[in-house]
C-alpha positions as CSV (number, residue, x, y, z in Angstrom):
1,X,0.0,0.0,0.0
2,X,1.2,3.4,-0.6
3,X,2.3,5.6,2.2
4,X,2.2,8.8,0.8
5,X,-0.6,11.9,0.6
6,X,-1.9,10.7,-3.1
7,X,-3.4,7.5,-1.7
8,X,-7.3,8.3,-1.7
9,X,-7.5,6.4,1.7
10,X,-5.1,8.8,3.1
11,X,-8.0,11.5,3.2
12,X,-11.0,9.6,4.7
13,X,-11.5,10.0,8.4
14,X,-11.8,6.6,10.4
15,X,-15.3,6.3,10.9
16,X,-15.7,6.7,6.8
17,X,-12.5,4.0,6.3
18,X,-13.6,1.3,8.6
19,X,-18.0,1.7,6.8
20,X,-15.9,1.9,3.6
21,X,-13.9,-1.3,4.1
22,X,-16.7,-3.4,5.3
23,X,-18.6,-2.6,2.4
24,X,-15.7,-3.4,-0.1
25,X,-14.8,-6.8,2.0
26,X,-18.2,-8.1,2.5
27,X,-18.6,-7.2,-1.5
28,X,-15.3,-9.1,-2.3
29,X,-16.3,-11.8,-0.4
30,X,-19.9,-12.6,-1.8
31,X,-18.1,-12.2,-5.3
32,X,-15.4,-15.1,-3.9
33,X,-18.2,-17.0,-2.9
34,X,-20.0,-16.7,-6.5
35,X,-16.7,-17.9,-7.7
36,X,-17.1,-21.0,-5.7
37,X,-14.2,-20.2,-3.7
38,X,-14.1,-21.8,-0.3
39,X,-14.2,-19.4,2.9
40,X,-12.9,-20.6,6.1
41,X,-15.6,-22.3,7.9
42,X,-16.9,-20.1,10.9
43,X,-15.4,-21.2,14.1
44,X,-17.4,-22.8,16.9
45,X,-19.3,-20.1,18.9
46,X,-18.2,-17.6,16.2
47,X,-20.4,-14.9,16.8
48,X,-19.1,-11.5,14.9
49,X,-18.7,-12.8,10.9
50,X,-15.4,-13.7,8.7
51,X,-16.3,-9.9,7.0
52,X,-16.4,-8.4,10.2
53,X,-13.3,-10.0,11.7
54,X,-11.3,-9.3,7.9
55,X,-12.6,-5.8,8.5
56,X,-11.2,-5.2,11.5
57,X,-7.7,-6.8,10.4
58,X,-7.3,-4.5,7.6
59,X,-8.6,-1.3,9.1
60,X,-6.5,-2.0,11.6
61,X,-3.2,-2.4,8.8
62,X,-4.2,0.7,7.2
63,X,-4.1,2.7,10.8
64,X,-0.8,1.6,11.6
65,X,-1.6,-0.1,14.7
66,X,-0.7,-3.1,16.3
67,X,-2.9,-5.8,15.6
68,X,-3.2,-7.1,19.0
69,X,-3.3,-3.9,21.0
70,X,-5.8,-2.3,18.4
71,X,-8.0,-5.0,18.6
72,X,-8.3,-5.2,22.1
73,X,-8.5,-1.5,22.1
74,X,-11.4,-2.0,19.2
75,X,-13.4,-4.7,21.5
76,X,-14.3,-0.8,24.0
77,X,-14.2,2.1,21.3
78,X,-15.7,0.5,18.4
79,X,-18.5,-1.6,20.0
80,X,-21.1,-0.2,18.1
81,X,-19.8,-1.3,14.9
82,X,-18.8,-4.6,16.0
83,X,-20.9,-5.7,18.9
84,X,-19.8,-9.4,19.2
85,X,-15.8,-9.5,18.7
86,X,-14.3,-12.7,19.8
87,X,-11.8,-13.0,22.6
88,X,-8.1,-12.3,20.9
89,X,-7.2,-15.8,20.7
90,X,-9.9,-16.9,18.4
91,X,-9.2,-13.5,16.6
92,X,-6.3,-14.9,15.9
93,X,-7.3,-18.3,15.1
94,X,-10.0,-17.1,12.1
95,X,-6.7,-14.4,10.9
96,X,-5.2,-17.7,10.9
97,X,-7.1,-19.6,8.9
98,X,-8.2,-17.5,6.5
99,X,-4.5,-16.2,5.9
100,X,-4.8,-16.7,1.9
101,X,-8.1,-15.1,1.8
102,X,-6.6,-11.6,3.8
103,X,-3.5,-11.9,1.7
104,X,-5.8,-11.6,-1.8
105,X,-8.1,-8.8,0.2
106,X,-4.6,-6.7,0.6
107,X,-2.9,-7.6,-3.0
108,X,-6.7,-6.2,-4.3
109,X,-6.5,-3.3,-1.9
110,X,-2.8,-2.7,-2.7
111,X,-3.8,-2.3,-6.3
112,X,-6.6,-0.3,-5.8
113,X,-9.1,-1.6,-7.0
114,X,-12.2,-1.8,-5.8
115,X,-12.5,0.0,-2.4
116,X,-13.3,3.8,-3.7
117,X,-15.1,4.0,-7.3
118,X,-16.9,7.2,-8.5
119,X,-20.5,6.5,-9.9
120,X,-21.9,9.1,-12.5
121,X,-25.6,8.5,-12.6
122,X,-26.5,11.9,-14.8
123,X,-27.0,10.3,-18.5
124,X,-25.5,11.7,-21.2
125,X,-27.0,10.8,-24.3
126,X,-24.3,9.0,-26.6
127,X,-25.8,9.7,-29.8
């Protein structure tokens, strides 16, 4: 991922990035599963979802944050987006498993594709 000021993820505030990347991995996931690709298979008890947990993963990558600390820190201050986190451990256990899925979520990301798109819906009339 870039690091510099031309990035377009550089200017959204966090509340906008973390709705923003929810949307895109919950969209990329639905388009794996129409693929017949094979998610991980939820864990037992697994309350909060594979999106939700990915979500939380990457928005916590793109902050710059230590994964463990910002997730525990995530379980108090962002509650209302994700009511039902898991304790770290199993966090950790579902990051595990679905290891190739995150690593295709960041190589899409990294590419930029996907996550911020402009849609015109004015018509122009082509003829």
């Amino acid at each position: 991922m870039q690091q510099d000021r031309e990035h377009p993820l550089y200017y959204l505030d966090a509340e906008t990035l973390l709705v923003a990347t929810y949307i895109w991995v919950d969209d990329e996931l639905k388009a794996l599963q129409a693929q017949d690709f094979k998610l991980p298979p939820k864990q037992k008890h697994q309350k909060a979802t594979l999106a939700e947990l990915l979500t939380l993963a990457i928005f916590l990558l793109l902050q710059g944050q230590d994964l463990a600390k910002g997730y525990l820190a995530a379980k108090t201050t962002l509650k209302a987006y994700f009511p039902s986190l898991p304790h770290l451990s199993r966090f950790y256990r579902v990051l595990q498993k679905a290891q190739g899925l995150l690593a295709h979520l960041a190589m899409r990301l990294s590419g930029g594709q996907g996550l911020l798109q402009v849609v015109d819906l004015k018509p122009i009339p082509l003829g």
